[in-house]
N, C-alpha and C positions, 0 to 999 in steps of 0.2 A: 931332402928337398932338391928338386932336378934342375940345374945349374946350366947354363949354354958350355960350358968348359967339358959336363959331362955329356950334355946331348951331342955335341959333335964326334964327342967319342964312341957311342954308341954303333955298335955292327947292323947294317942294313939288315931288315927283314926278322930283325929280334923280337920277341914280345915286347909287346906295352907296356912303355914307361911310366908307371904312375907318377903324378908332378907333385905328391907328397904334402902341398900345401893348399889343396881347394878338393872338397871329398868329391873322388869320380872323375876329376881330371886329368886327364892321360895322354903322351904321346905316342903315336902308333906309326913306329919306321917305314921307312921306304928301302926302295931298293938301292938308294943312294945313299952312302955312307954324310950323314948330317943333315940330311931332310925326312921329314916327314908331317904328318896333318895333328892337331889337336882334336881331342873326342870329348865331353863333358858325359857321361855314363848315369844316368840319373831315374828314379821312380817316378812316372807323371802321379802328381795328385788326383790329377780330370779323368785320365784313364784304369790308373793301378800301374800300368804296366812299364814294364823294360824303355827305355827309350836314350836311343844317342843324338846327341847334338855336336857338329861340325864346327868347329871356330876358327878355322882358316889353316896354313901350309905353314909349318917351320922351315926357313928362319926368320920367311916374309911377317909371317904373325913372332913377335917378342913374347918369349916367356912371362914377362910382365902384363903385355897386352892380354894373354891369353887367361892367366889369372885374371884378369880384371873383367873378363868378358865371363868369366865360368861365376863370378863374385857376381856380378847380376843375375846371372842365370839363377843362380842359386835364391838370391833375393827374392826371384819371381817363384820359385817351387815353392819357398816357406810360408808366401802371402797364399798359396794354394794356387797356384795356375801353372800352367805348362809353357815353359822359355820357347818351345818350339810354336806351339798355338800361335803365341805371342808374336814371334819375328816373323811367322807368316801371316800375321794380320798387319802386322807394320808393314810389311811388304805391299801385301793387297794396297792399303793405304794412298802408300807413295803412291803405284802404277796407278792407282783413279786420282790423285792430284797431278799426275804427269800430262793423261787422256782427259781430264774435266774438263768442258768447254765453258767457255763466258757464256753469258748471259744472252749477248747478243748474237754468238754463234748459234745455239740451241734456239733463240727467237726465230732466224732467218733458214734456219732448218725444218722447227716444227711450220713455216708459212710455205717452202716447197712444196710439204708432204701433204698441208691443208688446202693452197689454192686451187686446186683440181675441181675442187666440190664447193668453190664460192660462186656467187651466181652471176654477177656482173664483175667488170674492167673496176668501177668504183668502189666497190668492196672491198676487192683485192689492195685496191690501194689504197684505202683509209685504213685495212689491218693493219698492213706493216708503218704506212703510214704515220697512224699514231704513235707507235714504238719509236719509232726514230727521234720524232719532235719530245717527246714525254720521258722517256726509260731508257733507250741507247749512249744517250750524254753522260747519262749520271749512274748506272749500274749496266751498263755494254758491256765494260770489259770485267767485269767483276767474276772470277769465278763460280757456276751455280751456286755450287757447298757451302760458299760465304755468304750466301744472300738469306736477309732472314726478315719477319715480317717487317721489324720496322723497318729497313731498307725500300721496301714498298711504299708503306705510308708516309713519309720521308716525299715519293715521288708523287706520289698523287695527292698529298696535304693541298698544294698552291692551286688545286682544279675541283676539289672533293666538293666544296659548296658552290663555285664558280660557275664547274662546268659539269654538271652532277651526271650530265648523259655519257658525256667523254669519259668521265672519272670511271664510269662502272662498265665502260667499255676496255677502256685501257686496263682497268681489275682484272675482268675476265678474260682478255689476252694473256696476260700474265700470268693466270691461273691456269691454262692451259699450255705452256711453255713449262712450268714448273711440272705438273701434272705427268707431262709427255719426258721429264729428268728424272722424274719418280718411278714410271713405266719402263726406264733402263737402266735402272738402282743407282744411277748418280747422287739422287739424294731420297732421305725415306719416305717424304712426304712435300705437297708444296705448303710454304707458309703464307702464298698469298691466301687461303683461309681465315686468317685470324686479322687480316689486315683491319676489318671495320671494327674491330675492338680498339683502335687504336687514334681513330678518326673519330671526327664528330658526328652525330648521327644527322644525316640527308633529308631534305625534306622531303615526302612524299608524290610518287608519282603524279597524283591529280594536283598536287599543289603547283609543283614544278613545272606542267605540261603548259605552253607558250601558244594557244588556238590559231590559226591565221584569221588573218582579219576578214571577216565574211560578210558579207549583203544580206539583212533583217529578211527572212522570210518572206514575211507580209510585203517586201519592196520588190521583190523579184518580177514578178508581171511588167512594173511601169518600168522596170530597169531594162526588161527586153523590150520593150518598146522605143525607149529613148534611144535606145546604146546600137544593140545586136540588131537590131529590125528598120533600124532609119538611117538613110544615106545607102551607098554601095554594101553588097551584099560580101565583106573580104571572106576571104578563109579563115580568119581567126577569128571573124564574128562568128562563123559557122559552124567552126570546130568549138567555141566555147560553150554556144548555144547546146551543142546537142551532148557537153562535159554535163551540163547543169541537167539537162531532162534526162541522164543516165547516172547522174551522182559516180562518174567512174572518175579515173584519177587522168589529168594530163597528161602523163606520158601514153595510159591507158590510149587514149584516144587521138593523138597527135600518130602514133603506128598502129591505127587501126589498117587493118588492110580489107578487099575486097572481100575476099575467100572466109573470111570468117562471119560472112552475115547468110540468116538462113532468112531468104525473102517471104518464103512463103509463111514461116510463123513467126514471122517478124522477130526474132532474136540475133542478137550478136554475140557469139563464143570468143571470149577471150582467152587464149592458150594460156595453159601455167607460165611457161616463159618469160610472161609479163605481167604476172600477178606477183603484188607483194607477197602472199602464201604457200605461191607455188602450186598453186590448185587452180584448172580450171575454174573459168565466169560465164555466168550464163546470163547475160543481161537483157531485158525484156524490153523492146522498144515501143514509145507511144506515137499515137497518129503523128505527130509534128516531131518525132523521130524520125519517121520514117518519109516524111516530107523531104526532109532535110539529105536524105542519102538517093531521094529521089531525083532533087536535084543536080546532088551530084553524080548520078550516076553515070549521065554521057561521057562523062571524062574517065571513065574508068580504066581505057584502057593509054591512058599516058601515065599511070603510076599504079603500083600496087597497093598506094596510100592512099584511104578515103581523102585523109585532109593532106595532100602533099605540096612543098614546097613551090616556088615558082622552075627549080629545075626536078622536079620528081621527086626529091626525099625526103624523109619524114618532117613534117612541120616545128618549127622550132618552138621552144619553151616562151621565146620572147613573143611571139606573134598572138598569144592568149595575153597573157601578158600587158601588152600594148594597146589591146583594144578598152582594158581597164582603163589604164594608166591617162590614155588619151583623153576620156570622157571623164578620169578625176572622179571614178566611182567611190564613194564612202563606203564605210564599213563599221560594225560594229566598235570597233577599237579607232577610239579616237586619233586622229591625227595621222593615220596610215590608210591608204587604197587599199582596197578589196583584193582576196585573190583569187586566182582560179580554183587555188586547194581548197580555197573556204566554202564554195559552196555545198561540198561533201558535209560542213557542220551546217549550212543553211537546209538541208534537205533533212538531217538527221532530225532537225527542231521544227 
């Protein structure tokens, strides 16, 4: 059995000292009389073959140490695996727990790489947005590797039935964070998958879905007569009036501009840019549509806005808005004014 009294006696560059008490343990001199490296000489099960394994520099590594390091080793061949596999996966390991980013890092990374291709200024910031207010607080810093589904459901429990549009928004954030940690093998899958297993189940979309409060069909006539068509003729009468006979959306039409009306066949092209789809609109206008831009037309050339503001730019949300509010129009839904969005379900009925 190889002794430190004998290893430093040892002549530099001598054969391999076998350490006598661990099989395949051996020290292999230097050219320096009482140093050298430890070798473990051993059969891998995994491959068959020949294989050395390093266990550190004598004297820095103790005789003792190195027995106890070759005594695992060894543990690991008998269970059938290879010691060296092994400490290079331990290894790989570490260095991805060293490089793993939280939670909130990998968020504010994958929304870099995503903003590019969101469509509005408001998108952009209810993405991250919600992250911050919901998931940043409570698993930000949490390494990904640690995160597992309940950890999610955990976060989205207190909003799951509350706020069931947010909840399956902030989900799918999530899901796509994890997804884009999977896609750089940080981890092998995301677990926000299994999150609704975990949660109560959601009421269903049509149950859930909140209509705006709209003006009964059959009332629309006498409502532009009272409202829209008596006293001064503003712009938010004007621009609502001609919301309602195109069933298009407010903002739709609040940035209508000149350049997109074909006069002679009376149509109005709404550019994808402003379509909730992203697809061109091609909207058809009636006589008293076209009344209406007839009117406006002299002004055409102080804005590029059909309906524009008193200093030229696009008319504001509140000025449709107001001209309800003012006349305290009812609506289907008790106890709430009418809104401009509603007409869209007044036209569908």
């Amino acid at each position: 059995m190889l002794t430190d009294a004998a290893a430093r006696k040892l002549e530099p560059s001598s054969k391999p000292r076998s350490d006598g008490t661990v099989q395949g343990l051996q020290l292999i001199l230097s050219k320096t009389k009482g140093q050298g490296k430890w070798n473990l000489r051993f059969v891998s099960p995994v491959t068959g073959k020949r294989r050395d394994m390093g266990l550190g520099s004598y004297p820095e590594v103790s005789i003792a140490a190195a027995r106890r390091a070759a005594w695992e080793a060894r543990d690991v061949i008998a269970a059938g695996g290879d010691p060296l596999e092994a400490k290079r996966a331990a290894e790989l390991e570490r260095r991805m727990q060293t490089s793993m980013p939280s939670f909130e890092q990998a968020g504010r990374q994958v929304f870099e790489e995503l903003k590019p291709g969101f469509k509005n200024v408001k998108h952009i910031q209810q993405w991250i947005g919600t992250l911050e207010t919901y998931v940043f607080p409570k698993l930000g810093r949490r390494p990904i590797s640690e995160l597992r589904a309940s950890d999610f459901a955990d976060v989205l429990r207190p909003i799951w039935l509350s706020k069931p549009e947010t909840a399956s928004r902030v989900r799918q954030r999530c899901d796509t964070i994890m997804n884009w940690c999977a896609a750089h093998d940080y981890i092998i899958a995301s677990p926000v998958q299994n999150v609704d297993r975990l949660l109560p189940k959601q009421k269903g979309k049509r149950e859930r879905v909140q209509h705006h409060p709209a003006v009964p069909w059959r009332e629309i006539p006498a409502f532009a007569e009272r409202v829209l068509r008596a006293g001064k003729p503003t712009m938010g009468k004007l621009a609502l009036e001609f919301l309602i006979l195109t069933a298009t959306r407010s903002g739709e039409v609040r940035h209508m501009e000149w350049s997109e009306i074909d006069w002679e066949a009376a149509i109005w092209t709404i550019p994808k840019e402003r379509m909730k789809a992203g697809v061109a609109h091609r909207v058809p206008l009636s006589l008293r549509a076209m009344d209406i831009l007839v009117r406006r037309r002299p002004e055409q050339d102080f804005s590029p806005f059909v309906f524009p503001s008193r200093n030229g730019q696009a008319l504001s949300d509140m000025a449709l808005t107001k001209a309800l509010r003012d006349a305290n129009v009812e609506s289907d839904t008790p106890g709430r004014v009418a809104t401009a969005h509603g007409f869209r379900s007044s036209f569908r009925d």
